[in-house]
C-alpha positions as CSV (number, residue, x, y, z in Angstrom):
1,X,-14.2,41.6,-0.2
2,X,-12.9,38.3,1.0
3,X,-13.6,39.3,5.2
4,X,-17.0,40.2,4.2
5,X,-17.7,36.7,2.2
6,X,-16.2,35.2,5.3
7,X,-18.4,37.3,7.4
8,X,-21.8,36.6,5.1
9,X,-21.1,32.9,5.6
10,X,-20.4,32.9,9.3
11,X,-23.7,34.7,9.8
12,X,-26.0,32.8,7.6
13,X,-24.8,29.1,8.8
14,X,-26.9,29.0,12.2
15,X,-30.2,30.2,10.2
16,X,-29.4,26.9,7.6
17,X,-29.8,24.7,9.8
18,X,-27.4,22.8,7.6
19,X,-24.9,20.8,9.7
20,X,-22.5,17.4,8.7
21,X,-22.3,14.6,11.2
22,X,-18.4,14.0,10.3
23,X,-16.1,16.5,8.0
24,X,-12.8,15.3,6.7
25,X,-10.4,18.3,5.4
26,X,-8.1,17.2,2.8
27,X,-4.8,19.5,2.2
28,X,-5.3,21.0,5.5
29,X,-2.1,22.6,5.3
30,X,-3.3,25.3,2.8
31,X,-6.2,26.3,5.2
32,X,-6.6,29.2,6.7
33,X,-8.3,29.9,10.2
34,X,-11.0,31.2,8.1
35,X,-11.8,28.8,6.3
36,X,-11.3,26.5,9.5
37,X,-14.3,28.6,11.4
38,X,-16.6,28.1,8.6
39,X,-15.7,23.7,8.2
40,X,-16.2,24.0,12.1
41,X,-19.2,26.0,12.4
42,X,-21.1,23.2,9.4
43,X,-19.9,20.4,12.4
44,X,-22.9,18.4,14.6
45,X,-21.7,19.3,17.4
46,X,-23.5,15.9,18.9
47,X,-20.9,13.7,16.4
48,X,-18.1,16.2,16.5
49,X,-16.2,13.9,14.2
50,X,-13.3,16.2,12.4
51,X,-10.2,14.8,10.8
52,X,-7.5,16.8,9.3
53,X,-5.2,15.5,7.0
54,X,-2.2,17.6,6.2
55,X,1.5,17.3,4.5
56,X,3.6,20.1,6.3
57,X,6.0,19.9,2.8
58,X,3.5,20.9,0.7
59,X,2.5,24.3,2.6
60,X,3.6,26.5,0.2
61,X,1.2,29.4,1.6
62,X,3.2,29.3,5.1
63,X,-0.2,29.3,6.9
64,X,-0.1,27.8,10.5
65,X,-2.9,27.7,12.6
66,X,-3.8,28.0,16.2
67,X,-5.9,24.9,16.9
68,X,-6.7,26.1,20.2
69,X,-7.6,29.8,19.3
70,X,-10.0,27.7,16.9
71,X,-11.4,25.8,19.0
72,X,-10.0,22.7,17.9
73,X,-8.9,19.7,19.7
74,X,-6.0,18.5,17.6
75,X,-5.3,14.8,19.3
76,X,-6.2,12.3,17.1
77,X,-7.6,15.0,14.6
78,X,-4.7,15.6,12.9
79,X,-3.4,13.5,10.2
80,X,0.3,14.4,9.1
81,X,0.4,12.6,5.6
82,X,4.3,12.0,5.0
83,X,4.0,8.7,2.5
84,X,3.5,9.6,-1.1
85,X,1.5,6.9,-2.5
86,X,1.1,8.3,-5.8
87,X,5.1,7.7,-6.9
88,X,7.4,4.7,-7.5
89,X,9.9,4.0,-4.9
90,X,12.8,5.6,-6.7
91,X,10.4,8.8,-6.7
92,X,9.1,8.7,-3.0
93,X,12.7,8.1,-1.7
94,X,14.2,11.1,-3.8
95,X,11.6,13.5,-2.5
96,X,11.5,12.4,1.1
97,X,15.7,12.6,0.7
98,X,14.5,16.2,-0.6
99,X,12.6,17.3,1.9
100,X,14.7,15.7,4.9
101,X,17.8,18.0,3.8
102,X,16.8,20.8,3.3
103,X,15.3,20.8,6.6
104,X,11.7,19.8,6.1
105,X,9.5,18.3,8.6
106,X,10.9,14.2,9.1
107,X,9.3,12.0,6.8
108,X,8.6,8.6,8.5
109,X,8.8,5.3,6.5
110,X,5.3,4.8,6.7
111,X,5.7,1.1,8.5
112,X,2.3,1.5,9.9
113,X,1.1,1.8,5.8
114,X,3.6,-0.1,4.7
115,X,2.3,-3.2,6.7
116,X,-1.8,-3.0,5.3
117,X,-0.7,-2.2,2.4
118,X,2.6,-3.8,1.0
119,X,2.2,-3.7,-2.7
120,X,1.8,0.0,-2.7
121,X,4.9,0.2,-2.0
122,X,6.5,-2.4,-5.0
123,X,6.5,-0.4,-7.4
124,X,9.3,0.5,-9.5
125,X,10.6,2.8,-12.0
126,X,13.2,5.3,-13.5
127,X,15.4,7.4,-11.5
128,X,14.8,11.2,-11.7
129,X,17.2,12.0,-14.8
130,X,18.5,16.2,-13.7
131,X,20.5,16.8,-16.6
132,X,22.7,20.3,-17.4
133,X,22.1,22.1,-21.1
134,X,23.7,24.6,-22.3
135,X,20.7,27.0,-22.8
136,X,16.9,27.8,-21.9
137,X,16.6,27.2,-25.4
138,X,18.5,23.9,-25.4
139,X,16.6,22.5,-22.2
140,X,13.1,23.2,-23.9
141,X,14.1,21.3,-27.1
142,X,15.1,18.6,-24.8
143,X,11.7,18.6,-24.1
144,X,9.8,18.8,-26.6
145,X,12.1,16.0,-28.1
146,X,11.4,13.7,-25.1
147,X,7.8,14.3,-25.2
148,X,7.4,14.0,-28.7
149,X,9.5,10.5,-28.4
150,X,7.5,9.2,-25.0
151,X,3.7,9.2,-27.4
152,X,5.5,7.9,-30.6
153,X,6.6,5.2,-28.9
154,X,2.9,4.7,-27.0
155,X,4.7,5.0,-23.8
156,X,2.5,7.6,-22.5
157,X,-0.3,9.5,-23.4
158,X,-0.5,13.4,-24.0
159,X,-3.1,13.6,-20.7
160,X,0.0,12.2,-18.4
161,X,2.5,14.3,-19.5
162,X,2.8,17.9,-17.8
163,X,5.8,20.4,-18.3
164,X,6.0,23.0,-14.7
165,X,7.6,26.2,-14.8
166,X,8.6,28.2,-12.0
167,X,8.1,31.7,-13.8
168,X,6.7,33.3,-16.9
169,X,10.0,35.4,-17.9
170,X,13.1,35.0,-17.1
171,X,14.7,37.5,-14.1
172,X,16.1,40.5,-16.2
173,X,15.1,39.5,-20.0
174,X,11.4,39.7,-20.0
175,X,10.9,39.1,-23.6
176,X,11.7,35.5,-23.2
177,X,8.2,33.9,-22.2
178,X,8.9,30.4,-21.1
179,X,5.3,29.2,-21.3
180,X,5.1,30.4,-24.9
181,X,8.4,29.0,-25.9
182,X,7.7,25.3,-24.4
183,X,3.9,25.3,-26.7
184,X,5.7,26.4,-30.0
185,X,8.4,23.6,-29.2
186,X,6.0,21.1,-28.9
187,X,3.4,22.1,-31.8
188,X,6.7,21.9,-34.1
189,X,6.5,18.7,-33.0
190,X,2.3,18.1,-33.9
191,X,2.3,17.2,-30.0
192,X,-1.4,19.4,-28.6
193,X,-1.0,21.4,-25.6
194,X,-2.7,23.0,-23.1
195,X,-2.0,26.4,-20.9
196,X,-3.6,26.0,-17.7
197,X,-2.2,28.8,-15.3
198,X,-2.4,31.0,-18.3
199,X,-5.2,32.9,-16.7
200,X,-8.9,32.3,-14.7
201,X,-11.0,30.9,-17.4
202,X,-8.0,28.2,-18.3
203,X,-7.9,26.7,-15.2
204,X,-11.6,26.8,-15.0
205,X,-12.1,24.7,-18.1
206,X,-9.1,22.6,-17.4
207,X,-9.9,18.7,-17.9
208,X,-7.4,16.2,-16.9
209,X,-8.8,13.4,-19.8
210,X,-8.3,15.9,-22.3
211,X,-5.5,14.0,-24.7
212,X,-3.2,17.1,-24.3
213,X,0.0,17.9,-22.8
214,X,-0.1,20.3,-19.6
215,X,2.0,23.3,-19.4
216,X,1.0,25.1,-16.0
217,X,2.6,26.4,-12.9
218,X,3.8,24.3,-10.1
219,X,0.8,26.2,-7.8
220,X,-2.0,25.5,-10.4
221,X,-1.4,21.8,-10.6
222,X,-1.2,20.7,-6.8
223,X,-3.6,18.1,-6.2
224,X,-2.8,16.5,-9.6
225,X,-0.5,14.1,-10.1
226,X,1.5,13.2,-13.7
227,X,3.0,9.9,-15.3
228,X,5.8,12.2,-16.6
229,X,6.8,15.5,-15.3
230,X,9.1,18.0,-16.4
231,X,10.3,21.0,-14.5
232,X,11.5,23.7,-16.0
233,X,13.1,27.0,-14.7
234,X,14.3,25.2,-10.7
235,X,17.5,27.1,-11.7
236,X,16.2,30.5,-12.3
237,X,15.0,31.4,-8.4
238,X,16.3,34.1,-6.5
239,X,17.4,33.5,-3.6
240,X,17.6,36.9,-2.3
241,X,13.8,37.4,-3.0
242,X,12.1,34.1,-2.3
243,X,12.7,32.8,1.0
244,X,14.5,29.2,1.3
245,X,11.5,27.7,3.0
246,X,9.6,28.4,0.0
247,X,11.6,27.2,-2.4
248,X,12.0,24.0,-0.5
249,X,8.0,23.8,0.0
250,X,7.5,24.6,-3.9
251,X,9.8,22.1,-5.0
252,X,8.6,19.1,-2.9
253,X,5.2,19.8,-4.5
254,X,6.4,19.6,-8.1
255,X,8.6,16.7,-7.3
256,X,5.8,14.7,-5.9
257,X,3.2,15.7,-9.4
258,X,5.0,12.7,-11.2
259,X,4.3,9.4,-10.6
260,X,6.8,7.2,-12.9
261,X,9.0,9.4,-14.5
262,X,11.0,13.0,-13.3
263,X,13.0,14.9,-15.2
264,X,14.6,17.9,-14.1
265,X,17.2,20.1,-16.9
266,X,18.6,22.9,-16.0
267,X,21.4,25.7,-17.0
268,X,22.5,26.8,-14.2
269,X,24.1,24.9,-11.2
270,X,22.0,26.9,-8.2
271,X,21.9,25.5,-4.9
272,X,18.7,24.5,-5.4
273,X,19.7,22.0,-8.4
274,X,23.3,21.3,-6.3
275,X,20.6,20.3,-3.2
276,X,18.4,17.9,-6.1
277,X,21.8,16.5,-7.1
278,X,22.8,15.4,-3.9
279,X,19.8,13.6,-3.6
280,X,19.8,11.4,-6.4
């Protein structure tokens, strides 16, 4: 199905007529030659004016493309974004720490940014708290408490506020349902949530303004970005079934969803949270 959409498209773009004097491709890294020969084949080729901005970390599909099999001149096309702009400091520094040892792609200082424009880059907050609990149970309470204490206190409203979890069930007890037990927590508390990866038609209707807290996957909520974020379930990877680069990739997208505060609880001491720790 998907190589015939691709094929339909390819074949009905010259008859259009329909071309785009420039074409800038956001999140390149998640594109795949496909979808590369349709953004090409929509390009004036008079302008030929493409840019490609990418961040290698975030490539949590391991797609890599063959500019020149495409057909596409990469100097001075593609844009390697390594700056998050969204985060404080504190944030930005523990992610690019992150990504650095666990042998990312090098993250540059952004200088060049830096110098047009400084006060992006003055802003301050919390550290990212990673805190041990005794229990899944125990680290969703933690939670829900946290949450519940962050709108009392008109710190931060339920819109900014997501909770990520790495999987549905736990690996070997597939009765406990992490998604499920992190909404009951926080409607014990009166706090409104919203399931988003919890299947197509959620993450259709999702709205960001909606004054509810997000509980979603770390896939279905790249591209947003969170006051608050809390992960939930870094410990409970495998590392015999999903590959380290993955892991690393995953994380450094969930790490970079919050833009003020991080928290990260956990039960057990993986080498995942042991790699976090060390970068505090």
């Amino acid at each position: 199905y998907y190589d015939l959409i691709v094929s339909e498209t390819l074949s009905k773009i010259p008859a259009s007529n329909l071309k785009y004097d420039a074409i800038l491709v956001d999140e390149g890294q998640d594109f795949s030659d496909d979808m590369y020969k349709v953004a090409t084949s929509l390009l004036n080729e008079k302008t030929n004016n493409l840019t490609i901005a990418l961040d290698e970390g975030q490539n949590i599909y391991h797609r890599k493309q063959n500019w020149k099999a495409l057909g596409i001149q990469a100097k001075g096309r593609i844009h390697r974004v390594s700056y998050v702009y969204r985060s404080t400091r504190e944030l930005h520094e523990f992610s690019s720490r992150f990504i650095g040892a666990t042998g990312g792609p090098p993250v540059s200082s952004g200088s060049q940014q830096h110098g047009m424009f400084p006060d992006l880059y003055e802003y301050h907050g919390p550290k990212p708290q990673i805190r041990q609990f005794r229990s899944l149970k125990d680290v969703i309470d933690f939670v829900a408490d946290t949450i519940k204490k962050l709108v009392d206190k008109g710190e931060c409203s339920c819109s900014d506020i997501a909770v990520l979890y790495t999987m549905k069930t736990t690996q070997g007890n597939p009765e406990i349902h992490i998604p499920h037990m992190i909404g009951k927590a926080l409607e014990k508390k009166g706090i409104l949530h919203n399931w988003v990866s919890e299947d197509y038609k959620s993450k259709r209707s999702y709205d960001v303004t909606t004054d509810t807290v997000t509980i979603s996957t770390i896939q279905s909520v790249k591209g947003f970005d969170y006051s608050r974020v809390f992960l939930v379930g870094l410990d409970l990877f495998d590392p015999a079934k999903d590959p380290e680069g993955q892991l690393r990739n995953l994380t450094y997208v969930a790490i970079t969803r919050a833009r003020y505060e991080l928290f990260i609880p956990y039960v057990r001491k993986s080498n995942l949270i042991s790699k976090l720790l060390a970068c505090l």
